[in-house]
N, C-alpha and C positions, 0 to 999 in steps of 0.2 A: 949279283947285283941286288936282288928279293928275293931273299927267301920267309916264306912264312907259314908256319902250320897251326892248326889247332881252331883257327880263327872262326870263333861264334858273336853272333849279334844276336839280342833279344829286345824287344821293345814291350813292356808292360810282360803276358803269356806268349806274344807272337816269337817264336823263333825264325829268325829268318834267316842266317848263318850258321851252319852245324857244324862247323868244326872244319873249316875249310883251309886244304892245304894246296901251296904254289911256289914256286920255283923260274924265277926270270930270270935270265943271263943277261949281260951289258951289251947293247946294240941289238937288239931284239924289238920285233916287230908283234904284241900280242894281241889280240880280240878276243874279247870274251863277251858270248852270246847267249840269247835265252829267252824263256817269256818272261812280257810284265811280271813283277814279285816275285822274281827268282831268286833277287840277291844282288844284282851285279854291282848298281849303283853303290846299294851299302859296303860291297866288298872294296872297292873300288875307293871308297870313302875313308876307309881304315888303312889301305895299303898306301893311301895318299897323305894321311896324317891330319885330317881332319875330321878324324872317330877313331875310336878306343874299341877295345873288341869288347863283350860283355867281361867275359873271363879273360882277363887284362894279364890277370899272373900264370894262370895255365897256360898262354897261348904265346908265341913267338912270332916278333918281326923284325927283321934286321932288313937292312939299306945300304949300302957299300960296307957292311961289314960295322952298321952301328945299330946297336939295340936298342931302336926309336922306342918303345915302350917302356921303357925305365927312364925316360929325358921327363923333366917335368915341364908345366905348360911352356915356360918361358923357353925352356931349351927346346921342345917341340916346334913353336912359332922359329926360333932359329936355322935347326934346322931346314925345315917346309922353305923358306925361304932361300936358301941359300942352294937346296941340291932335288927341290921336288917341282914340278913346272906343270898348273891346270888347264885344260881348256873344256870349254859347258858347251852344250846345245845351244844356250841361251847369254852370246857371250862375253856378258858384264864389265863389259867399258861402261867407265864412268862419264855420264853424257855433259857433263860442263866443262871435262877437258879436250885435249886436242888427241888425235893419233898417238902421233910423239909421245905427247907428254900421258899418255894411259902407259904405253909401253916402259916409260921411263919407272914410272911410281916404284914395281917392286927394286930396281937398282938402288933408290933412293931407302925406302927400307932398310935395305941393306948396307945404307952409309956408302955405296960407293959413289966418289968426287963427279958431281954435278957434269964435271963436262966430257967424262970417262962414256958414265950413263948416257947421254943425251948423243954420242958420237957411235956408241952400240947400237941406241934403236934408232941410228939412223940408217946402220948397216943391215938390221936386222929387214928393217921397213925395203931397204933396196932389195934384197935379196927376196922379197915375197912381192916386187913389184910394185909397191907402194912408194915410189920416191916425188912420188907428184900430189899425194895425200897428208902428210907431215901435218899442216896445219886445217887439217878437216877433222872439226865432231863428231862424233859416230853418228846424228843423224843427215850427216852431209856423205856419206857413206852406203854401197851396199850392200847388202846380206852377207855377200862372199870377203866385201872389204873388212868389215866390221870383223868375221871371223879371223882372216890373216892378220888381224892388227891384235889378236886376241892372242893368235899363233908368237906372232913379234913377241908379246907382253911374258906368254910364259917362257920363253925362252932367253931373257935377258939376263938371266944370274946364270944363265950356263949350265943348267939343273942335269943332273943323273938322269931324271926319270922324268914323264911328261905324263901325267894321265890325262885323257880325254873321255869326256862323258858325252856320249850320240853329239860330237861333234859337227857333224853333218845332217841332223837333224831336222834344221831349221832352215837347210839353204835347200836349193832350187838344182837341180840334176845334175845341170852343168858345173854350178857353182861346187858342188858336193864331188864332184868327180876331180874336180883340182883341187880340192882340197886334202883327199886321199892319197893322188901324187904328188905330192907335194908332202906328206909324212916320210914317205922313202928319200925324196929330197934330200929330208933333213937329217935322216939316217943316214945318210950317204956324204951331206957336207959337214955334218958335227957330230956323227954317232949318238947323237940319242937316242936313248930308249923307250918306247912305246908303249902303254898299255890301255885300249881303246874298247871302252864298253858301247855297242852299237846292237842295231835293229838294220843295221845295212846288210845284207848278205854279198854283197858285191867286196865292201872294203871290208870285212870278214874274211872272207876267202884269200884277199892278197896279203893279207899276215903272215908271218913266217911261222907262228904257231896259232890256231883259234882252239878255243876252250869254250864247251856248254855247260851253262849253269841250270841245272832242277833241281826246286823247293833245296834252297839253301846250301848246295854242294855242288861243285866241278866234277862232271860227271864224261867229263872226254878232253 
């Protein structure tokens, strides 16, 4: 599903990627943990296709078997769209549209027929309990909703891979606790694959692999 080695970041002298190598199977549950400025976010950034390693031509990444590093921008954005699915701490709905229509956006990107898209996130939105939130703004929303509708949104192109950055972050115990089960959920009803940078030690643990990152390498 990921395989990727070599993978270095540097920013100005700071190295903060040293050469870091990974190996994810399809249907895989991963966490990778660490302290602040270990790495994870930027590793995590690179294996998601939204960064480039420094050493672009020394280092390997492939994604169901495509060598996303040799796509140029526009086939990058292509790909990313089509088979790679985000979710943030922080979880960037767009606040002048509705649920629905946040969830909807990447399908439409993607050119797929308006009413295809719009009948997915409505499956999506049922399936995370949302089917009585459709036409609420995220700040008609709460923390936990806001996330699930975030959960909806990268899930509507059907993506390979889902990264999640300290997802659980920014919600409240309870809210943070279904949200975690609710990853296996979706492992369990769509086989996607997981790969979750957190500070949680609880949804850490219930990964099916955790991995720690120091000063710039996977070091378990």
């Amino acid at each position: 599903m990921i395989n990727a080695s070599n993978i270095k970041k540097s920013f100005g002298t700071l190295e903060v990627l040293k050469g870091v190598d990974i190996a994810i199977q399809k249907g895989e549950i991963v966490s990778i943990v660490g302290a602040s400025g270990a790495g994870k976010t930027t590793l995590l950034q690179i294996l998601g296709t939204l960064d480039t390693p420094s050493n672009k031509k020394e280092s390997l990444l492939h994604i169901n078997d495509v060598d996303v590093l040799k796509l140029n921008d526009k086939g990058m954005a292509h790909f990313r769209n089509e088979h790679v699915g985000f979710i943030f701490q922080f979880h960037q709905l767009l606040p002048e549209f509705t649920a629905h229509e946040n969830v909807c956006i990447p399908a439409f990107i993607k050119k797929t027929p308006r009413a295809q898209a719009e009948q997915r996130a409505k499956e999506l939105l049922d399936f995370l309990g949302l089917s009585d939130r459709y036409d609420h703004k995220p700040n008609e929303l709460s923390g936990g909703e806001q996330q699930r509708v975030a959960v909806a949104r990268s899930l509507i192109n059907n993506p390979s891979v889902v990264f999640a950055d300290e997802p659980s972050g920014n919600l409240d115990s309870e809210s943070a606790d279904n949200l975690h089960r609710l990853f296996f959920r979706l492992r369990e009803e769509f086989g996607q694959t997981f790969v979750i940078v957190t500070h949680n030690q609880e949804l850490a643990d219930m990964a099916d692999r955790k991995l720690t990152m120091v000063d710039g390498l996977i070091v378990s």
